[in-house]
C-alpha positions in Angstrom: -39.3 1.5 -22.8 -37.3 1.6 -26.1 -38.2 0.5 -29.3 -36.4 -2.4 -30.7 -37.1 -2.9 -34.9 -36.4 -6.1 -36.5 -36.8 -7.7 -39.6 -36.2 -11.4 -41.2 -37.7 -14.3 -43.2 -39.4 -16.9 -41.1 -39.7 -20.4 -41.7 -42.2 -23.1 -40.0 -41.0 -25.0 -37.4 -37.1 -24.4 -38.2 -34.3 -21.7 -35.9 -36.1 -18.9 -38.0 -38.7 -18.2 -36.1 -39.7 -14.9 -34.9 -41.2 -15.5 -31.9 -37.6 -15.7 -30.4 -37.2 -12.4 -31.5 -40.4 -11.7 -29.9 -39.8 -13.5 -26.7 -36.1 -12.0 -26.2 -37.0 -8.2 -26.3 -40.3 -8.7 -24.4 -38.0 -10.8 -21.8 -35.2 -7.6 -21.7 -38.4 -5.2 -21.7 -38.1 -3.6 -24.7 -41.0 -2.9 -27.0 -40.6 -5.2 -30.2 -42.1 -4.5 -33.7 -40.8 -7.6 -35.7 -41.5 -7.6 -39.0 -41.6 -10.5 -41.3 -40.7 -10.1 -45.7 -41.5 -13.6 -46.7 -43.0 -16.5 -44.8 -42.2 -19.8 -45.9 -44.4 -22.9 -44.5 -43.2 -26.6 -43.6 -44.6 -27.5 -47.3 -42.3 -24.9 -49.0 -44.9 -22.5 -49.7 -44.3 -18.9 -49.9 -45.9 -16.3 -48.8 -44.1 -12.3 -49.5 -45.0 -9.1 -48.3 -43.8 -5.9 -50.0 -42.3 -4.6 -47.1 -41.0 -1.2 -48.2 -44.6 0.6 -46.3 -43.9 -0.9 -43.6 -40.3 -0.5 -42.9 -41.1 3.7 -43.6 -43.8 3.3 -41.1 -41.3 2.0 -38.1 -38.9 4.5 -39.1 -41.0 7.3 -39.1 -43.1 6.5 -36.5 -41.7 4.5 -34.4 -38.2 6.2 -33.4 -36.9 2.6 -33.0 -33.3 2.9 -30.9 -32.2 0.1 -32.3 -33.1 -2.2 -36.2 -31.8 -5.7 -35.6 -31.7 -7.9 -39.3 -31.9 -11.8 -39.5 -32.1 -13.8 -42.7 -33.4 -12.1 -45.5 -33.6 -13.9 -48.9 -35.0 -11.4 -51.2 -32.3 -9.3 -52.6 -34.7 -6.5 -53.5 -35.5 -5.7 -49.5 -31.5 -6.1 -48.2 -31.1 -3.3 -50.9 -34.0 -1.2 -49.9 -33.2 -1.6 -46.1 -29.3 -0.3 -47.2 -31.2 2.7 -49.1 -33.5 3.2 -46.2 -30.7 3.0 -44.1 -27.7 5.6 -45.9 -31.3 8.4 -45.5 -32.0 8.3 -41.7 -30.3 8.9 -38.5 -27.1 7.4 -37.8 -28.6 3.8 -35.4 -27.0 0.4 -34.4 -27.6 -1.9 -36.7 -27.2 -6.0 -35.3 -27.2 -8.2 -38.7 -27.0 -12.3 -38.3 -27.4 -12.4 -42.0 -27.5 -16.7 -42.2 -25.7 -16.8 -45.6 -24.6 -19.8 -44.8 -25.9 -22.5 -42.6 -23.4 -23.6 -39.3 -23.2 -26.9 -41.3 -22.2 -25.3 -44.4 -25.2 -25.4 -46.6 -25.4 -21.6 -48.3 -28.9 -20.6 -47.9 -29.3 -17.5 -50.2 -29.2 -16.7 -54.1 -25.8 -14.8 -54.7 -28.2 -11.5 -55.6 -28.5 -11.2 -51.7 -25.1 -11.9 -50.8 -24.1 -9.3 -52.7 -26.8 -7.3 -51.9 -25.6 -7.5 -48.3 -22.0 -6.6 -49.3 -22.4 -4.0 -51.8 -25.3 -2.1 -49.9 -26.3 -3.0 -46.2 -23.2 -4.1 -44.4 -21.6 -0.5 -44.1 -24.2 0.2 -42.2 -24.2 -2.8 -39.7 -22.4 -1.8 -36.3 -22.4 -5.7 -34.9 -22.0 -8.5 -37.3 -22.9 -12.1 -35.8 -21.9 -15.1 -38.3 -20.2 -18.3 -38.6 -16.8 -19.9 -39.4 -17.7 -20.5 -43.3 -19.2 -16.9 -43.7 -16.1 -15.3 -41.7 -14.2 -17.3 -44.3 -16.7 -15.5 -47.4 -16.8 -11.9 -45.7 -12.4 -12.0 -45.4 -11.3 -14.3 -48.3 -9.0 -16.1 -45.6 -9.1 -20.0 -45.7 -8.9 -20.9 -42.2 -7.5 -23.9 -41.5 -6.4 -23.7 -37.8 -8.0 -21.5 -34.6 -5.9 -18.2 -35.4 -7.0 -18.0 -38.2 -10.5 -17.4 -37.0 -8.8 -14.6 -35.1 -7.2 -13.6 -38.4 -10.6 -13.5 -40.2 -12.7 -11.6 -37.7 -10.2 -8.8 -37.8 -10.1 -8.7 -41.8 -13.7 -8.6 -41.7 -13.6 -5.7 -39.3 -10.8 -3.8 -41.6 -13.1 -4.0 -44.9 -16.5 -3.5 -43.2 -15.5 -1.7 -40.4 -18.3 -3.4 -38.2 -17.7 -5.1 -34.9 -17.6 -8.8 -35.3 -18.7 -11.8 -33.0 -18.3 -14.8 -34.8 -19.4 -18.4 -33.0 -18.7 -21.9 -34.5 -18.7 -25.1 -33.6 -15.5 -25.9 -34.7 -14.0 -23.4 -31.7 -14.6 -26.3 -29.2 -17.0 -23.9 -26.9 -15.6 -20.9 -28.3 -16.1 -17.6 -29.6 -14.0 -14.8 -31.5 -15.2 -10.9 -30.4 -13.7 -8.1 -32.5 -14.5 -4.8 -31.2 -12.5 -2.2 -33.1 -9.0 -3.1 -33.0 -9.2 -5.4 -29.7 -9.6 -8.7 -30.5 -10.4 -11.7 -28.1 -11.0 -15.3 -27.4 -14.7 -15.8 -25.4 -14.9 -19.0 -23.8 -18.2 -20.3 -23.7 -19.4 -22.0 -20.5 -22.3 -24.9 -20.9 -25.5 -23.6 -20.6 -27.8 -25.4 -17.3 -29.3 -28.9 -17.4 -32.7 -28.1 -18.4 -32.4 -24.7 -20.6 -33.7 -24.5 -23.7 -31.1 -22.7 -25.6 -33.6 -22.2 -28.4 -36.0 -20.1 -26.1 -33.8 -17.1 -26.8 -32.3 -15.2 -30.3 -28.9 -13.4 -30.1 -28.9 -10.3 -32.3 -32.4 -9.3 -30.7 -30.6 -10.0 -27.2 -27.4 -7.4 -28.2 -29.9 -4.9 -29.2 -31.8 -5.1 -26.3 -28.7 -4.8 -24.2 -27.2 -1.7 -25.7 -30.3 0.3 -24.9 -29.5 0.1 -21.4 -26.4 2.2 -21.9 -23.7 -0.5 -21.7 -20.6 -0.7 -24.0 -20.5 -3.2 -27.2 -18.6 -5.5 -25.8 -20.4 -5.9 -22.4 -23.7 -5.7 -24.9 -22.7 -9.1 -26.8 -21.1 -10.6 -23.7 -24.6 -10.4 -21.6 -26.3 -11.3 -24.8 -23.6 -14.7 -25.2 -24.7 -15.3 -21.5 -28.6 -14.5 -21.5 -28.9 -16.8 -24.5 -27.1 -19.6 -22.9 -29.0 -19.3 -19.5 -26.3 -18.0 -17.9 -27.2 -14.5 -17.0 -30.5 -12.8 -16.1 -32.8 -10.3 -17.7 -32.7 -8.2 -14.2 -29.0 -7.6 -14.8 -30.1 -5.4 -17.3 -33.3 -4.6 -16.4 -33.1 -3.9 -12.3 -36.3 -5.8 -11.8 -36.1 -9.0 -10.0 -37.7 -12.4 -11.9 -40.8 -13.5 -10.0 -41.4 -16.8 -9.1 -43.1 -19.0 -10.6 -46.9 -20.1 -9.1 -48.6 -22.9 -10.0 -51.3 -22.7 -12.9 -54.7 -22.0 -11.1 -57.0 -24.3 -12.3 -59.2 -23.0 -15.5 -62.5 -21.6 -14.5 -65.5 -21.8 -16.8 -66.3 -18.3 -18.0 -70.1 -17.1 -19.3 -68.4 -15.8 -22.3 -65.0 -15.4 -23.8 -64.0 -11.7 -23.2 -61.0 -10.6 -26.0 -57.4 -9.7 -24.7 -56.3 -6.5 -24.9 -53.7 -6.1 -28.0 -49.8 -6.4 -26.4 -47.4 -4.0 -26.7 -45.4 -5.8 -29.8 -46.2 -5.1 -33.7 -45.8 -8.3 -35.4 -46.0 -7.7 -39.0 -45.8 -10.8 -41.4 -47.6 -11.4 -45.1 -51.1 -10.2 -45.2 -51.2 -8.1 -42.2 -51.1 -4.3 -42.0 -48.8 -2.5 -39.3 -51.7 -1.3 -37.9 -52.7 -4.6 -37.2 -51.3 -5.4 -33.4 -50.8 -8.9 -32.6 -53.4 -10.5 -30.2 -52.6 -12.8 -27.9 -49.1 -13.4 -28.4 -48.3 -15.5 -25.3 -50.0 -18.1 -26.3 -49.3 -17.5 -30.3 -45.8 -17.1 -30.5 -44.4 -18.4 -27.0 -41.7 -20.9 -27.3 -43.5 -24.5 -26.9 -40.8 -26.4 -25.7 -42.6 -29.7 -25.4 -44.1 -29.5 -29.1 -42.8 -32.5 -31.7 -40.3 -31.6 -34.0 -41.4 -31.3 -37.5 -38.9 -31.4 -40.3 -37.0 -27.9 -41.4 -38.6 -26.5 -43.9 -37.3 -26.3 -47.8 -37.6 -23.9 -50.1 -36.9 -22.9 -53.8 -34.4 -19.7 -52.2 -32.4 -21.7 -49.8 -31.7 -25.0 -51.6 -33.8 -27.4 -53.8 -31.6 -29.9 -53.2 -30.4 -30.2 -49.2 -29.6 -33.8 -50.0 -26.9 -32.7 -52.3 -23.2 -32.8 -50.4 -23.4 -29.2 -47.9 -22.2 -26.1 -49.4 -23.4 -27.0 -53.3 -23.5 -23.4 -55.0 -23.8 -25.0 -59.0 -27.2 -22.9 -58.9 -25.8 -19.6 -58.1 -26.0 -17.1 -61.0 -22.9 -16.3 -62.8 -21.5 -12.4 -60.9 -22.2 -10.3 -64.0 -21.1 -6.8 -62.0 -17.4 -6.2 -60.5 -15.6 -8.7 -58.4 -15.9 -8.5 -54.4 -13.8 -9.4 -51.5 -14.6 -13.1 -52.4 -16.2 -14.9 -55.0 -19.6 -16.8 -53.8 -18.9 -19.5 -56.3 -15.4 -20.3 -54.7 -16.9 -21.9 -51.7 -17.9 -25.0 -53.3 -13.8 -25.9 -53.4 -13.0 -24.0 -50.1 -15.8 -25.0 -48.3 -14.3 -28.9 -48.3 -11.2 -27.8 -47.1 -12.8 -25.9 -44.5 -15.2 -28.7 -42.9 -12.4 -31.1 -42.9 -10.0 -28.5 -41.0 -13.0 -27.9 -38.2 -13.6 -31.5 -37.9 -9.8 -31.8 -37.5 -10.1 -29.2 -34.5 -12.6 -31.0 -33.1 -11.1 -34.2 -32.6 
């Protein structure tokens, strides 16, 4: 099976949780080794790893076919991966950076965004993100649909990545760019009782272009797995078996350890070497489980209850100007919600 690398922040009980990541490539049957730069708890507590070891170990040892990058909010590890990146092998790269939330809150310090633009996205191959970070990326204000269209392909031009870019204000739509060849994706509704939170997209592309298939049939199944619309044995050949009831628990004499699984989940205070145990009962998606609140933290936004997409924080840009100025969403980003809720209606 091939290796599938990833890397991201996690935060308790929130959509950045890496046992998606986990659950996707173990689904696709892939090997995952996910590892984890700063862990952030429902209280806000913090907890960072220096993860530069670590991501030498995976490339070294590890031969992974493909490094998929979520949210990262330490600026010092999006330049190191773009270091790490520029010495090794040519390898596809899937980024879902999360610069900005799909409601419009920005969720990094401006030392990561440019971070991202200055050192790591010229090595991304597939760039997942949203309407208000297509409008960051291009410096387009997009106002109506085409303009979407018009944003994806400027982002393309200066970064020379393929784009998918999903919103909500596309009405059940999505925008792929794939070189020159632009398109339209519509986005059927997913079944009745699917949990479309079971599954992570970036880890489900990656997974899907070890099997061979083009970049656009790679983020197509991915669209579909994701929204319970296609199946893992597309991909994999081997046909899902059904599910058996639960036999009932039987008292055992003594508890005998798991084996380790297949899967390298590295997170603050753990060694790579240090295989996670039991992860189907640690880091399976528990659908049934309460929802607690999202948690906050000093590097997304001290202040969520301020109005979405407040950047009066952000450092001053003391180094040359990029394609758009992070501080220039606080006016654009108005406009922008009002267009999409515009589209909506």
């Amino acid at each position: 099976m091939k290796t599938i690398a990833a890397i991201a922040d996690s935060i308790e009980n929130s959509a950045f949780d890496p046992s998606r990541c986990v659950a996707t490539i173990q689904e696709l049957k892939c090997d995952p080794i996910v590892m984890v730069s700063s862990s952030y708890g429902a209280d806000g507590t913090c907890e960072k790893l220096d993860v530069t070891e670590l991501v030498d170990s995976v490339f070294a040892e590890c031969d992974p076919a493909v490094f998929s990058v979520g949210y990262l909010t330490d600026e010092s590890v999006v330049r190191y991966l773009g270091e790490k990146l520029a010495s090794v092998k040519k390898l596809p790269v899937i980024s879902r950076p999360c610069l900005i939330s799909d409601s419009g809150d920005i969720l990094v310090e401006e030392g990561v965004y440019h971070a991202f633009t200055e050192q790591f996205i010229e090595h991304v191959k597939i760039l997942i993100i949203n309407n208000f970070e297509a409008e960051l990326l291009s410096g387009i204000e997009c106002l109506m649909e085409q303009d979407y269209m018009r944003a994806a392909k400027k982002v393309h031009n200066l970064y020379g990545c393929h784009v998918v870019l999903t919103a909500e204000a596309l009405n059940n739509k999505a925008v792929i760019c794939i070189g020159e060849r632009s398109m339209w994706k519509d986005l059927d509704p997913s079944p009745k009782d699917f949990d479309k939170k079971r599954y992570e997209l970036a880890s489900a592309i990656s997974c899907a272009l070890t099997y061979g298939i083009s970049s656009l049939e790679s983020i197509e199944f991915a669209i579909g797995f994701c929204d319970g619309l296609r199946k893992a044995s597309e991909l994999t050949g081997e046909e899902e078996a059904q599910e058996e009831p639960e036999p009932e628990p039987v008292q055992a004499e003594a508890e005998v350890e798991k084996p380790a699984q297949s899967v390298s989940f590295v997170s603050p205070g753990k060694a790579l070497r240090d295989i996670a145990r039991n992860l189907d009962a640690e880091f399976a998606p528990q659908d049934n489980r309460q929802s607690a609140p999202v948690a906050v933290t000093s590097v997304i936004d001290e202040n969520l209850g301020r109005p979405k997409g407040e950047v009066s924080d952000l450092k001053e840009k003391k180094h040359g100007d990029s394609v758009t100025e992070l501080q220039a969403l606080k006016e654009r980003l108005e406009k922008l919600r009002e267009a999409s809720s515009n589209l909506s209606s």
